[in-house]
MARBA-3410 file (N, C-alpha, C, O; in Angstrom, 1 decimal):
93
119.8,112.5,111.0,118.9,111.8,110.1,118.9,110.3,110.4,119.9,109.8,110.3 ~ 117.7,109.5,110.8,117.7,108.1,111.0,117.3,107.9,109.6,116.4,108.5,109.0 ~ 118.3,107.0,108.9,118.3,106.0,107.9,117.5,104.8,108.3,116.5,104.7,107.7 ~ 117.7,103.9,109.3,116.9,102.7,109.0,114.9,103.4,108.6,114.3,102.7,107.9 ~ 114.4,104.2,108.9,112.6,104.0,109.0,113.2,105.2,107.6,114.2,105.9,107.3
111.2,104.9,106.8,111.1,105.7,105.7,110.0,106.0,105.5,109.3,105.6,106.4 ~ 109.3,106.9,104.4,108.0,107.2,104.2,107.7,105.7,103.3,108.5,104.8,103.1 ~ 106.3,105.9,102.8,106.2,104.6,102.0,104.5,104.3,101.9,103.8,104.6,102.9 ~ 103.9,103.8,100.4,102.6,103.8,100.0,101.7,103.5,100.7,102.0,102.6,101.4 ~ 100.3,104.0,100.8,99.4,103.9,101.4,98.3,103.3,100.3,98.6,103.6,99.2
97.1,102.4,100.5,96.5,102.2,99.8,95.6,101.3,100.4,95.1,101.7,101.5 ~ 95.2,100.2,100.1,94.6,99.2,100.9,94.8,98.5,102.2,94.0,97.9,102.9 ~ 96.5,98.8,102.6,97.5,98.5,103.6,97.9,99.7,104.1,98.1,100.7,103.5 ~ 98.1,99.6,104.9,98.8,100.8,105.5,100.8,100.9,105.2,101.4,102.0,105.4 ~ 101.3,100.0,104.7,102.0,100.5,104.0,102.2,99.2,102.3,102.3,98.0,102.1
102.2,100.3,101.8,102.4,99.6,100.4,103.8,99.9,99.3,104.9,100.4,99.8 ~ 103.7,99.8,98.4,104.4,100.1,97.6,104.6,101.5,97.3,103.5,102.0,96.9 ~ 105.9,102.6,97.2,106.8,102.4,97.3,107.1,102.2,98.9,106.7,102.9,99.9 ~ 107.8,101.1,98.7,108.4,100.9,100.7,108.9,101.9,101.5,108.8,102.2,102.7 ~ 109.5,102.4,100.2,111.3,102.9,101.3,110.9,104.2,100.4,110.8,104.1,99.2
110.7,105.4,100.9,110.6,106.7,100.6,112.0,107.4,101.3,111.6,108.4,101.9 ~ 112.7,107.4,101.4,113.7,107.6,102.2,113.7,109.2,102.1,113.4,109.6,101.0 ~ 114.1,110.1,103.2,114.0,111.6,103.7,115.3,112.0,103.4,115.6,113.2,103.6 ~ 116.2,111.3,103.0,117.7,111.7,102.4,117.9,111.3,101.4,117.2,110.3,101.0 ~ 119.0,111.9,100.4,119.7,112.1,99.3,120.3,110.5,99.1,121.0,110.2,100.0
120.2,109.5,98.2,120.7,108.5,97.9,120.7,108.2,96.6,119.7,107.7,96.1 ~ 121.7,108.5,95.8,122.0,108.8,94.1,121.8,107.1,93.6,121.3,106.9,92.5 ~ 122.1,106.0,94.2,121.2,104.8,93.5,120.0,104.9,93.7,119.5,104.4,92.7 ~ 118.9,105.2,94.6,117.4,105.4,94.2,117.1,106.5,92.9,117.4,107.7,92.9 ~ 116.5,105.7,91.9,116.0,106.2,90.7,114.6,106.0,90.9,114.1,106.6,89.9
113.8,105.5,91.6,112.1,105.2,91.4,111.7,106.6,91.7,112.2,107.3,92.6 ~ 110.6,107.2,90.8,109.4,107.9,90.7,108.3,107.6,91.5,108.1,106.4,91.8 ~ 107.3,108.9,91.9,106.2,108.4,92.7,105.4,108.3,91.0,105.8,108.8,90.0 ~ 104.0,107.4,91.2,103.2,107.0,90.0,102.1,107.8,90.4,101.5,107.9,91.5 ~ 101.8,108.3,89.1,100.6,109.3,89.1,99.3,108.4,89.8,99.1,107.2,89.7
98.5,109.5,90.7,97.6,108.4,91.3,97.8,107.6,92.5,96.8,107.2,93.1 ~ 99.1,107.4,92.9,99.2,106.7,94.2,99.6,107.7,95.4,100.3,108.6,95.3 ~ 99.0,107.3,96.4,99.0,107.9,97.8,100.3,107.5,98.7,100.6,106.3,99.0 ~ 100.7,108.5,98.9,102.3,107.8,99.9,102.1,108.7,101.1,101.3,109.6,101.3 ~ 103.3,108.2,102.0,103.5,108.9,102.9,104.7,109.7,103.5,105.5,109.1,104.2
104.8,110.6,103.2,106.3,111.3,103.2,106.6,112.0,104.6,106.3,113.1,105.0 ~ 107.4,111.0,105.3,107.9,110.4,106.6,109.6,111.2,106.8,110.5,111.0,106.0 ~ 109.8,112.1,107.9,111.0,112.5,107.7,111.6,112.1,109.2,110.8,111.8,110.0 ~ 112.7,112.2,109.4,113.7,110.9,110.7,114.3,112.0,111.1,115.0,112.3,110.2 ~ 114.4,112.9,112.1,115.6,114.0,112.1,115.8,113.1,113.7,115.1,112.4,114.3
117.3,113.6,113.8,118.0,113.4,115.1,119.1,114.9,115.4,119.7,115.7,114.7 ~ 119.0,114.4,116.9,120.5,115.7,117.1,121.6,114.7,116.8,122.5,115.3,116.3 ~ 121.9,113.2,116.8,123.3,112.3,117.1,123.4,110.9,116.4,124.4,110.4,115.8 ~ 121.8,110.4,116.7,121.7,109.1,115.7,121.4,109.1,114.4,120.7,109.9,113.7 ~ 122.3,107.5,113.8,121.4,107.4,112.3,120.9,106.4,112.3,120.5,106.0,111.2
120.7,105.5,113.4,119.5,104.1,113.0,118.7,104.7,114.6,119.2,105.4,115.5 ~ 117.6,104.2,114.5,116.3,103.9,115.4,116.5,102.4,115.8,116.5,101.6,114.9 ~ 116.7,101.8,117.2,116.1,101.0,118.0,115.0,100.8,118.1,114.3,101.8,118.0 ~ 114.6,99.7,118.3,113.6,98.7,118.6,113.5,99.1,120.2,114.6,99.1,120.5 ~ 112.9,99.3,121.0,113.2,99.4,123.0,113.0,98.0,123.4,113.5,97.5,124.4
112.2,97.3,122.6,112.0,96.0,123.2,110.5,95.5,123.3,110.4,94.3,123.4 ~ 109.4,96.4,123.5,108.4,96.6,123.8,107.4,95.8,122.2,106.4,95.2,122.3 ~ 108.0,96.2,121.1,107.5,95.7,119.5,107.0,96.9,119.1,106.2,96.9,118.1 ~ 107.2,97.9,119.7,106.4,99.1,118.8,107.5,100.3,119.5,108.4,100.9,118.9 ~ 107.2,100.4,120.5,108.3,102.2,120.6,109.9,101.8,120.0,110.5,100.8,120.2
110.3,103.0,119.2,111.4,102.8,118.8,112.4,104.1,119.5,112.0,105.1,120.1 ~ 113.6,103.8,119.4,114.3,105.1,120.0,115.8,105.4,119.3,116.5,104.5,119.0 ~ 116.0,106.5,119.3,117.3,107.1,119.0,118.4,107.1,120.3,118.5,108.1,121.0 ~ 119.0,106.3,120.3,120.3,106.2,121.6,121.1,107.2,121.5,121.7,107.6,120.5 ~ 120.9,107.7,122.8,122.0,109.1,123.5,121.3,109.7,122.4,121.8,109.1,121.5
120.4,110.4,121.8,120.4,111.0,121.1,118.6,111.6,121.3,117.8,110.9,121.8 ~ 118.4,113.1,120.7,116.7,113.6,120.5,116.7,113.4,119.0,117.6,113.5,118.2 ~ 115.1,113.1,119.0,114.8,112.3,118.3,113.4,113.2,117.6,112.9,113.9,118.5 ~ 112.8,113.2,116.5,111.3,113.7,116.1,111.2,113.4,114.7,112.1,113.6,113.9 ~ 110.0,112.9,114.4,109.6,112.2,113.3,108.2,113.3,112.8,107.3,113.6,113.5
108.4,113.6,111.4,106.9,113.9,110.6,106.5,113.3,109.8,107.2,112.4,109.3 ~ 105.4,113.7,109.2,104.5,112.9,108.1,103.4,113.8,107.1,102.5,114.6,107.4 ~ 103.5,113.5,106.2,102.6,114.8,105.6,102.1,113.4,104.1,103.0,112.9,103.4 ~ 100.4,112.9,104.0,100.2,112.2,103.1,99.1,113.1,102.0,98.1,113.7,102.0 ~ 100.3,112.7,100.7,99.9,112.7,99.9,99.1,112.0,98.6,99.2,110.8,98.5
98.3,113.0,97.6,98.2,111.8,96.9,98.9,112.4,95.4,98.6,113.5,95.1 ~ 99.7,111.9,94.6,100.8,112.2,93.5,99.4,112.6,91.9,98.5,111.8,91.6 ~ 99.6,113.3,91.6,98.5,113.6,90.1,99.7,114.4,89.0,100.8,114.7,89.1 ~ 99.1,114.4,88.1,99.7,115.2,87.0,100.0,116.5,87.0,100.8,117.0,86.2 ~ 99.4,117.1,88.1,99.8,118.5,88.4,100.2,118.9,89.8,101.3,118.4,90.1
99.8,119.6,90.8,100.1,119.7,92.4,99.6,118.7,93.0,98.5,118.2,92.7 ~ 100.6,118.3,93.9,100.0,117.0,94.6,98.6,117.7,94.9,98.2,118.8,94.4 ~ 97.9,116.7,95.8,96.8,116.8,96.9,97.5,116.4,98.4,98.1,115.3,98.7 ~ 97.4,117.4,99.2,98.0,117.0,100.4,96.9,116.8,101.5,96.2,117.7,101.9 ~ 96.8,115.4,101.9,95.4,115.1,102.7,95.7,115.3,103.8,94.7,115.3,104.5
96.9,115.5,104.6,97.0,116.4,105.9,97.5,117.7,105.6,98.6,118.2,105.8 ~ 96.6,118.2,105.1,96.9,119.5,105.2,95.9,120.2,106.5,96.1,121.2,107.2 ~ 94.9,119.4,106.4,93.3,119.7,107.3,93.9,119.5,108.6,93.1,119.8,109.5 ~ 95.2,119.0,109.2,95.7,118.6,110.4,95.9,120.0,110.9,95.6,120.0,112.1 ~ 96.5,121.8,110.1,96.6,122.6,110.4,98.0,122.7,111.3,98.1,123.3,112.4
98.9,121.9,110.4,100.1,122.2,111.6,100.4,123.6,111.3,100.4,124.4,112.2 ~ 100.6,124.2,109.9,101.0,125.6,109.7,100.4,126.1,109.5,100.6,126.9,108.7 ~ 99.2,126.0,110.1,98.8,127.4,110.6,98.5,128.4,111.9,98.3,129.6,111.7
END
């Protein structure tokens, strides 16, 4: 699991508040998602690493000595079932 990158709000910015959605278990994060806002739930897996490099380039990042794959599934949070706005992407099916 890479710790340093996370999911995090979408809105007028491409990312907004909440920042840090993080894809693992961390018992001091207490924040809730807020009814109404759209995020993006971003997951880090690796076979070896837990931070992501920079390569140098300012955009590709990489997992050293290690395989590496990143997903994304955006939602929007309501009072009842989310709304999943990649759902129309059809990865499962």
């Amino acid at each position: 699991m890479i710790k340093n990158l996370a999911g995090h709000g979408i809105g007028r910015s491409l990312h907004e508040e909440p920042h840090e959605i993080l894809c693992y278990y961390d018992r001091s994060n207490k924040t809730r998602f807020q009814k109404h806002s759209v995020v993006a739930i971003e997951t880090f897996l690796s076979t070896k690493a837990t931070y992501a490099q920079e390569k140098g380039d300012g955009w590709t990042l990489i997992a050293k000595d290690s395989f590496a794959v990143q997903h994304e599934q955006t939602i929007i949070v309501t009072d009842k079932q989310p709304i999943i706005l990649t759902a129309a992407n059809q990865l499962w099916d």
